[in-house]
N, C-alpha and C positions, 0 to 999 in steps of 0.2 A: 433482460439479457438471458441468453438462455443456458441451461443447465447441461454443463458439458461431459459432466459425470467424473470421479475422482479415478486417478488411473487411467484415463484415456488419451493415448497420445494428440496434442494438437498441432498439424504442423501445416508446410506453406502458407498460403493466400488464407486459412481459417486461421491460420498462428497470428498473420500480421493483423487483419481484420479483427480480432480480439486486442491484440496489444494496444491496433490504436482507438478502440473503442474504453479499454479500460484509462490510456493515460488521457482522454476527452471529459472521464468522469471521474478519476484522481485529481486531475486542474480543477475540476469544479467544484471541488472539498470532500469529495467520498475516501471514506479510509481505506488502507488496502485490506482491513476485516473485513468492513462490508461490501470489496469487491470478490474477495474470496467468498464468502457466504453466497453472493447472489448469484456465480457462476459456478458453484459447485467446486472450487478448485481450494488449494490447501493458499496459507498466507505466503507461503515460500515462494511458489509458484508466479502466485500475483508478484508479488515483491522483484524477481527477476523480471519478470516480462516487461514491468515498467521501469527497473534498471537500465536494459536492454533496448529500449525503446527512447531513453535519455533524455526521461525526467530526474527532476530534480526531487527528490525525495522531503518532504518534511521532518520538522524532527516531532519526538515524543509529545513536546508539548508539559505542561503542568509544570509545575517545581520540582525539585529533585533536592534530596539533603541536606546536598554540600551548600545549596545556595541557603535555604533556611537558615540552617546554621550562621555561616555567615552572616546573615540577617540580624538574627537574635543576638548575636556578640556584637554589631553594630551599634543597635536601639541601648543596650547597655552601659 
């Protein structure tokens, strides 16, 4: 993908052709880090576009505290 440079506006027919280029390889398990890293664009940016474009976002992933916790007063 190519480097579209930070701060450069993107818009019409290159705005959409990016969006749907990016949510063809968000579906495909790419994080939106490493689609920000690989187009030169910030995570925010990514993160709208495929908003926008009306993917379904993933979540974080991994365990989180609350559930741990939980966990360990369970096995208890």
């Amino acid at each position: 993908m190519a480097d579209l440079g930070k701060g450069r506006r993107v818009q019409g027919g290159e705005r959409d052709k990016l969006s749907h280029d990016l949510k063809k390889k968000y579906v495909a398990g790419a994080s939106i880090r490493e689609l920000a890293e690989s187009t030169g664009r910030s995570y925010g940016f990514v993160h709208r576009l495929l908003t926008e474009s009306g993917v379904t976002l993933r979540g974080r992933g991994g365990a989180t505290r609350g559930k741990a916790k939980q966990k360990a007063k369970a096995q208890s």
